[in-house]
C-alpha positions in Angstrom: 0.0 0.0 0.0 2.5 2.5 0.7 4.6 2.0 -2.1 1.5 2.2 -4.5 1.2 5.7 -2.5 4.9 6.4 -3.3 4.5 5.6 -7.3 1.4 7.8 -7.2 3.1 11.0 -5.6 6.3 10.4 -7.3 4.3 9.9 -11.3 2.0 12.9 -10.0 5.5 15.9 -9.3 6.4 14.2 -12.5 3.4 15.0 -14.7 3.5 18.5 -13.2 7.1 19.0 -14.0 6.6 18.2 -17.6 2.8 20.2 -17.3 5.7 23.1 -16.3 8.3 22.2 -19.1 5.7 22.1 -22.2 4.3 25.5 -20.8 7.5 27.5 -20.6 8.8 25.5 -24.4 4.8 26.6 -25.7 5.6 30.4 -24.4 9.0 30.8 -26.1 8.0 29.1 -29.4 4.5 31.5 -29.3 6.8 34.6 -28.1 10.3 34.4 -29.6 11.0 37.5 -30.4 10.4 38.5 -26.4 12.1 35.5 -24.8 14.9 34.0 -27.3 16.1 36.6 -29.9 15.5 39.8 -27.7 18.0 38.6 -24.9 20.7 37.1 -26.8 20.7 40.2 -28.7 21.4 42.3 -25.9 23.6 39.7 -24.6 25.5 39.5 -28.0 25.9 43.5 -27.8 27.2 43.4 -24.5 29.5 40.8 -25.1 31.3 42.8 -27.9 31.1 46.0 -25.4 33.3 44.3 -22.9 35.4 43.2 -25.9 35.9 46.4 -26.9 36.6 48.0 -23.8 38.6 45.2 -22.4 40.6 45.7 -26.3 40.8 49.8 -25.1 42.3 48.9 -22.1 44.8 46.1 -22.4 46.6 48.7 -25.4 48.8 49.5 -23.0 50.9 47.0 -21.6 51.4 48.9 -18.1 47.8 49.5 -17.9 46.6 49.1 -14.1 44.7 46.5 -12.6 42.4 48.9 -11.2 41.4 49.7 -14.6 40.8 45.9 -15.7 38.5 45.9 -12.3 36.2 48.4 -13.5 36.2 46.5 -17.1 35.2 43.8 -15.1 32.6 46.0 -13.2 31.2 47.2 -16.2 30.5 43.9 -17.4 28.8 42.4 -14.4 27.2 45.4 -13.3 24.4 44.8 -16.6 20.9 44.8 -15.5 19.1 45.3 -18.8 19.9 41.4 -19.6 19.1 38.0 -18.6 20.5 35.9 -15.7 22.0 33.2 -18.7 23.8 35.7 -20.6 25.2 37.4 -17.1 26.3 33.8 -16.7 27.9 33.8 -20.0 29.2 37.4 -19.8 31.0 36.2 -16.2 32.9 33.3 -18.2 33.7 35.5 -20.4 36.1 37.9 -17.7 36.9 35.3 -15.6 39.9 34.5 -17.2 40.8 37.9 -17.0 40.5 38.7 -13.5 43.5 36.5 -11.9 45.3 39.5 -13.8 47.7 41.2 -11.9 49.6 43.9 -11.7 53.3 43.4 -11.1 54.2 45.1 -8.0 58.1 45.5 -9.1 57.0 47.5 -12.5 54.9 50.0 -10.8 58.0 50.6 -7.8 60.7 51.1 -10.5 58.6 53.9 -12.0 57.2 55.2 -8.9 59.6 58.3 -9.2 59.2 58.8 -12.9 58.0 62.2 -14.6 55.0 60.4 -15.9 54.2 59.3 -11.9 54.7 62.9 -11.4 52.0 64.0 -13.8 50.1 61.5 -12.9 50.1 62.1 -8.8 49.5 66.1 -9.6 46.2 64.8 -11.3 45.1 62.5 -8.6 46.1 64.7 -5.8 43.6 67.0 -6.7 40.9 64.6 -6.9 41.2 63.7 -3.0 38.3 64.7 -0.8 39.0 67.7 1.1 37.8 67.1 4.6 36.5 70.7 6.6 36.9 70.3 9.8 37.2 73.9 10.6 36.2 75.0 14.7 37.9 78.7 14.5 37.5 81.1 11.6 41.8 81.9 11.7 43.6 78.7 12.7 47.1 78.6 12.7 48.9 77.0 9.5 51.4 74.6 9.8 52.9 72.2 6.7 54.7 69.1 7.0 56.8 67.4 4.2 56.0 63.9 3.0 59.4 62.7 2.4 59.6 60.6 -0.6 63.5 58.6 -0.8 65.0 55.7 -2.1 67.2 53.4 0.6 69.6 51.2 -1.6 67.5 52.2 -4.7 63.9 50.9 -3.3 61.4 53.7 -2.9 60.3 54.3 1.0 58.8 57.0 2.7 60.9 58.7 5.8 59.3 59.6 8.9 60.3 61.4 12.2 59.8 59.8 16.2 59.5 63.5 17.7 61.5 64.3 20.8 60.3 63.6 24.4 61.8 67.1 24.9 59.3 69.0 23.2 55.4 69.7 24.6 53.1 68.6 21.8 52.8 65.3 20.4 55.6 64.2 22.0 57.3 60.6 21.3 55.1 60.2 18.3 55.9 59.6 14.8 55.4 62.1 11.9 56.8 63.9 9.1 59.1 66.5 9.5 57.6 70.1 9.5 56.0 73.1 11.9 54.4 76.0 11.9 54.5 78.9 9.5 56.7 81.2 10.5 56.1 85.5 9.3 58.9 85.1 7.2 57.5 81.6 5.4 56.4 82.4 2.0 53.7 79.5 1.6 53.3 76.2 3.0 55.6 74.8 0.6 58.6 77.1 2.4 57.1 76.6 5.7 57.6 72.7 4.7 61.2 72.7 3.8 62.3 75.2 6.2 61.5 73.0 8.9 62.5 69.7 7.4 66.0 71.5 6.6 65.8 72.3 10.3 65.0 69.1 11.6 66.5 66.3 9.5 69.2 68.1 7.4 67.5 67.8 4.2 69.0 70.7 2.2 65.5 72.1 0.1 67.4 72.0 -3.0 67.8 68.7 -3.3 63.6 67.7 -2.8 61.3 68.1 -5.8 58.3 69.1 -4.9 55.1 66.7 -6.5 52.2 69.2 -5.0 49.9 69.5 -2.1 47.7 67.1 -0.4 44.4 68.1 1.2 44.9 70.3 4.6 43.4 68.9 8.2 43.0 70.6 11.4 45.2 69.1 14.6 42.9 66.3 16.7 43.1 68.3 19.7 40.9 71.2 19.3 41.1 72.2 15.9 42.8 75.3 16.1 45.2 74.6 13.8 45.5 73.6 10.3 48.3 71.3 8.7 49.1 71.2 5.4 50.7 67.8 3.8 53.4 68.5 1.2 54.7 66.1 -1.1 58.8 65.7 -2.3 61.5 63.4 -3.6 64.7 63.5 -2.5 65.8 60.8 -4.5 68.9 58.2 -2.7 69.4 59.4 0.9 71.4 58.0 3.9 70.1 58.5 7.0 73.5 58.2 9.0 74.4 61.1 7.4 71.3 63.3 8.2 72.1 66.0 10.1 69.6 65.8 13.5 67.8 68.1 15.7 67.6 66.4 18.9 65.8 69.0 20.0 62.9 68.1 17.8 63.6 64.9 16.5 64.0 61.2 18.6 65.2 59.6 15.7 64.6 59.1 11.7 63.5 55.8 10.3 61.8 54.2 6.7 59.2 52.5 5.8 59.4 50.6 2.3 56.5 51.7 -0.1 56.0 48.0 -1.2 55.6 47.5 3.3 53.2 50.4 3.6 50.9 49.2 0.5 51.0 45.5 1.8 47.2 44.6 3.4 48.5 42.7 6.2 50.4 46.2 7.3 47.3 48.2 7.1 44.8 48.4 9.4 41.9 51.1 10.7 40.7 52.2 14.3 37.0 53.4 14.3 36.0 55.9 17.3 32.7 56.4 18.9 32.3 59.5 17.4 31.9 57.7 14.3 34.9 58.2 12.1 37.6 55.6 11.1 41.1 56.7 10.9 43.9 54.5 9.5 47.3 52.8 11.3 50.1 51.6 9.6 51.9 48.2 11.6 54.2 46.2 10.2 57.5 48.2 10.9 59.5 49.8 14.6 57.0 52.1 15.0 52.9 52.7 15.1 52.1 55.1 12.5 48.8 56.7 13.1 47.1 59.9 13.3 47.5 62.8 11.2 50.5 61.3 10.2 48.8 57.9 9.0 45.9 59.8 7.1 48.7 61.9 5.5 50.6 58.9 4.6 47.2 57.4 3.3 46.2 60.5 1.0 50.0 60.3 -0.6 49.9 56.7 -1.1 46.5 57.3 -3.1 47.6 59.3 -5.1 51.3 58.1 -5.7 50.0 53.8 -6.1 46.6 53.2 -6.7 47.7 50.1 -8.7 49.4 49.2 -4.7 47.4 50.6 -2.2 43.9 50.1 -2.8 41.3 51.0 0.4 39.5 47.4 -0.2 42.3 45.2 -0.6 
């Protein structure tokens, strides 16, 4: 008895599978021009879309992997077709998206005049956060130092001296407040890195300006990020206020871009800030969102905020 039960259920989901089937067959043959040819026609112009633009952007050989992403993007991101030719369209740029960029290339080129040009262009695209509490805050401008140490691009940074009153022991780039004889930030930048670390200002090439942020204390005064190379250094022969400075270390760019270095702290006020591990030192701060604008702007192939 109960298997003649079983039989019957199992021969009744199976006529109302087919019942199902020889509907759905019935509405495409009555409608093909809606459910067959419409859809792989949009399918079929997408597909040569994403040829074409994938064709744009693989014509240069050092194109970025951040522009095959948004290739990729593009592709996926179509809503105006069907689920099968998504599916088709995702086999399509799969192969594609083990793509990487080679890490070495885009260091060896980092202090080229076409990375120049290119960081001017970007720096200006950064989000300019106001934080502003008093209507005059004092300016202040701090140089991003960008070096090579045994011809690999780093970044040097300061540990400020347990002698002086504010931010004491902390790390940070080498700069201070405007002086009445400064000329712009820029002078206010190299005047005090000159002062601090030896760094002669003719021998740093100034890229541009990063976007300007108020001190996390009370906001009364406003620090300006400026960006130079200063091509091969050596720090034992740096010339050191130790008035000022602690000490004077590097960080590899390669070591600052790597995810497993980069972390962010998030603050009940609601804001997230980033910190850089991996190295002697905490970098965090102004000093870390700094160092986060200028690697934006200088690596986007490297330093990506979701990787």
């Amino acid at each position: 008895m109960c298997c003649c039960h079983a039989n019957f259920f199992k021969a009744k989901r199976s006529i109302g599978y087919n019942v199902c089937l020889v509907y759905i067959l019935a509405t495409m043959i009555a409608r093909p021009q809606k459910y067959i040819f419409t859809p792989w026609c949009k399918a079929s112009k997408q597909m040569w879309n994403c040829q074409r633009k994938y064709a744009r952007y693989t014509s240069n050989a050092n194109q970025s992997v951040t522009s095959k992403n948004q290739w990729i993007n593009t592709c996926d991101k179509s809503t105006d077709i069907p689920m099968s030719a998504v599916g088709m369209l995702s086999r399509f740029t799969r192969k594609y998206t083990t793509r990487t960029t080679n890490p070495q290339v885009a260091l060896e080129s980092i202090f080229s005049d076409a990375s120049r040009e290119s960081f001017k262009i970007r720096s200006k695209k950064l989000v300019h956060v106001n934080r502003l509490k008093h209507d005059n805050p004092k300016r202040a401008a701090v140089l991003v130092p960008l070096c090579l140490i045994n011809g690999e691009p780093s970044v040097l940074f300061t540990l400020r001296s347990n002698q002086i009153y504010s931010h004491r022991g902390e790390v940070s780039f080498p700069g201070g407040m405007r002086d009445s004889s400064d000329t712009d930030v820029i002078d206010t930048a190299l005047r005090e890195t000159e002062e601090e670390v030896g760094l002669a200002r003719d021998n740093i090439n100034i890229w541009g300006i990063l976007p300007p942020l108020t001190s996390r204390l009370d906001g009364a005064t406003m620090a300006t990020p400026v960006v130079g190379a200063c091509g091969e250094i050596d720090l034992a022969k740096l010339t050191i206020s130790r008035k000022e400075v602690e000490a004077v270390f590097t960080r590899t760019v390669a070591s600052l871009c790597d995810p497993e270095h980069r972390f962010h702290t998030r603050f009940r006020a609601g804001y997230t800030m980033p910190v850089f591990l991996g190295g002697e030192y905490r970098i965090w701060g102004l000093t870390a969102i700094f160092l986060h604008y200028a690697l934006t702007a200088l690596v986007p192939e490297l330093y990506s905020r979701k990787s």
